[in-house]
C-alpha positions as CSV (number, residue, x, y, z in Angstrom):
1,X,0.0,0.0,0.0
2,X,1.4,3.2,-0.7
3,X,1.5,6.4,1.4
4,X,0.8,9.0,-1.3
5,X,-3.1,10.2,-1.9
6,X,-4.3,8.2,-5.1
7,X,-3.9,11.0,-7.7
8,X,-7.0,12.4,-9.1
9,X,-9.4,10.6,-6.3
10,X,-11.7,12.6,-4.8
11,X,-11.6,13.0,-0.7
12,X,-15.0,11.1,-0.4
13,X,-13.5,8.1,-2.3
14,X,-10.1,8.5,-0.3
15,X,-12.3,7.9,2.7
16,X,-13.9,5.1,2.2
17,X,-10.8,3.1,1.2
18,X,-9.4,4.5,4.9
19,X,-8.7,1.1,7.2
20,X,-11.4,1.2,9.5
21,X,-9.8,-1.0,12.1
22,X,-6.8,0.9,12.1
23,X,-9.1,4.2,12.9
24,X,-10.9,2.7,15.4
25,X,-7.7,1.2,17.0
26,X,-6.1,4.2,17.7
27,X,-9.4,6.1,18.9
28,X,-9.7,3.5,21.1
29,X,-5.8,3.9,22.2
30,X,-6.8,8.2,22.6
31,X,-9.7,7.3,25.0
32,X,-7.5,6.6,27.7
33,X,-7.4,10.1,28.3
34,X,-10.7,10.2,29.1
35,X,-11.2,7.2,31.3
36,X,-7.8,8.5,33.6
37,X,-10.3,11.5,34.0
38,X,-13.5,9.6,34.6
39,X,-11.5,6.9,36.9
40,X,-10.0,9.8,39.2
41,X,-6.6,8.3,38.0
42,X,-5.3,11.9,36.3
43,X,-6.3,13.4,39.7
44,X,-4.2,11.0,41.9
45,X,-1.5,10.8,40.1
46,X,-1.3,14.7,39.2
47,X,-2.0,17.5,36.9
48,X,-1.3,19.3,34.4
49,X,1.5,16.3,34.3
50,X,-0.4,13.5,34.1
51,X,-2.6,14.5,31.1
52,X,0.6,16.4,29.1
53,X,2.5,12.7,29.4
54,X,-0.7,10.8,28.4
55,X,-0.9,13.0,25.1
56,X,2.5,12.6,24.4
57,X,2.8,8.7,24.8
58,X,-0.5,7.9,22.6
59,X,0.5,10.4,20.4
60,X,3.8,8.4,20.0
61,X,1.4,5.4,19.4
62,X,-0.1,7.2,17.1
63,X,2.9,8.2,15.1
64,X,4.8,4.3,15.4
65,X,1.2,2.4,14.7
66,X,1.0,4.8,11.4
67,X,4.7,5.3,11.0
68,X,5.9,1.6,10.7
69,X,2.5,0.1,9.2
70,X,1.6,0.4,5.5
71,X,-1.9,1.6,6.4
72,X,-3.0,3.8,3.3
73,X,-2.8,7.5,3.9
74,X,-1.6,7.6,6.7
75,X,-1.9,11.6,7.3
76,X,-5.8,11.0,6.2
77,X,-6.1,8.2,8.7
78,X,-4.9,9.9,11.3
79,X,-6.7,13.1,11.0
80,X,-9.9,10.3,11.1
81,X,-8.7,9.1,13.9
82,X,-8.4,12.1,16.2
83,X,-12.3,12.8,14.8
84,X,-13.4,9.5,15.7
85,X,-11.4,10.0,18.8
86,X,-13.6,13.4,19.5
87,X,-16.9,11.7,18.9
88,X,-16.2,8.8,21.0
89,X,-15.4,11.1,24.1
90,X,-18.5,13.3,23.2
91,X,-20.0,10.0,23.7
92,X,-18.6,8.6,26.9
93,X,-18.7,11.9,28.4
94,X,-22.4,12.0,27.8
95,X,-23.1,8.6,29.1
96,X,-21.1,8.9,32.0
97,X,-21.4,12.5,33.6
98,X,-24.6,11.9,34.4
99,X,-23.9,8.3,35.6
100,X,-21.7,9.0,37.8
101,X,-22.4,12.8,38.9
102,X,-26.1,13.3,38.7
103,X,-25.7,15.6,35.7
104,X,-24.6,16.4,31.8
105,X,-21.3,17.7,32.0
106,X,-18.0,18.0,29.5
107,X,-18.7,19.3,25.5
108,X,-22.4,18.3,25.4
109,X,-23.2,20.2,28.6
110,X,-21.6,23.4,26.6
111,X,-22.3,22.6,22.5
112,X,-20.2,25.7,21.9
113,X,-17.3,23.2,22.4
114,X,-18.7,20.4,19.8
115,X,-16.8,21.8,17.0
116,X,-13.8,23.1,18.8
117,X,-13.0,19.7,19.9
118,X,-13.6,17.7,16.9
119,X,-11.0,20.8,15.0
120,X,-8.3,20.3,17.7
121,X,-8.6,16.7,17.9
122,X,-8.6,17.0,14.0
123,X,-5.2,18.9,13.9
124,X,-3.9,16.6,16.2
125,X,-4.3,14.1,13.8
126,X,-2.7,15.8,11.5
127,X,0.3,16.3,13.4
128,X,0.7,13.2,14.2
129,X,0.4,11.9,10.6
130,X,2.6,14.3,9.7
131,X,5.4,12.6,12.2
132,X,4.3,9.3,11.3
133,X,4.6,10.2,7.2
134,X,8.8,11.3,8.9
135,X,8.8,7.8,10.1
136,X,8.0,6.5,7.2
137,X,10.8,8.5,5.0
138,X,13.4,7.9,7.5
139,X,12.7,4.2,6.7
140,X,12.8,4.3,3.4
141,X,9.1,4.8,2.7
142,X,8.7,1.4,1.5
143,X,5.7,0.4,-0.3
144,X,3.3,-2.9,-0.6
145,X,5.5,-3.7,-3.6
146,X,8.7,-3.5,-1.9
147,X,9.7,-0.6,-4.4
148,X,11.3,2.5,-2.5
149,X,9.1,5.3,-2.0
150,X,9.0,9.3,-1.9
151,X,6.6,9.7,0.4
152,X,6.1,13.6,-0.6
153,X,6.6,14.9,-3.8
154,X,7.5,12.0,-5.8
155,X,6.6,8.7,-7.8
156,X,5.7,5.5,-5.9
């Protein structure tokens, strides 16, 4: 599989030949943010730390999964991914809160921070396709084939 958008495809097609799994996966991998949060765990073992090294070590997932896989696209996938990993949270936050406090709280409580969240997670994505798309050319960029690849800016 090859890194590069398919030239001349339009975004909607680019998206549905995403990997699914692989989106999910690291959604899945971002909502441990959340649960430290929920579980008191970020709380006990200290902020703004906690949450900082939590970012930085599933965004290091993030980058490796993408970085030494041959998912297609991975910049696209990743940018997915951080909007998957939005809705999910808009999800669990508005099962839980009210679970476990007696009330709505988080982005659904305040719908002014719907779309905020689902940018910034959105450009998170993105930078961490970007890093992984580094990986990837420091290793050569290799494709499905075997063959050597550009990743930016050249043929596959």
């Amino acid at each position: 599989m090859n890194s590069r958008p398919a030239p001349g495809l339009p975004l909607s097609a680019r998206l549905r030949r995403l990997n699914r799994p692989m989106v999910a996966l690291l959604a899945a991998v971002a909502l441990v943010r959340p649960v430290f949060s929920v579980t008191g765990a970020t709380d006990a073992l200290g902020r703004p730390l906690t949450p900082l090294l939590l970012t930085l070590l599933i965004s290091l997932a993030w980058i490796l999964a993408l970085g030494l896989s041959r998912v297609r696209e991975p910049m696209l996938t990743a940018v997915a991914a951080g909007v998957a990993y939005a809705v999910a949270a808009l999800v669990l936050s508005g099962v839980l809160s009210p679970v476990l406090t007696g009330e709505l709280r988080g982005p659904l409580a305040r719908p002014q921070a719907v779309l905020p969240m689902l940018l910034v997670n959105g450009v998170w994505g993105a930078v961490c396709g970007v890093c992984a798309l580094g990986v990837r050319r420091s290793r050569g960029g290799v494709s499905a084939g075997g063959a050597r690849a550009r990743v930016w800016g050249g043929a596959v």
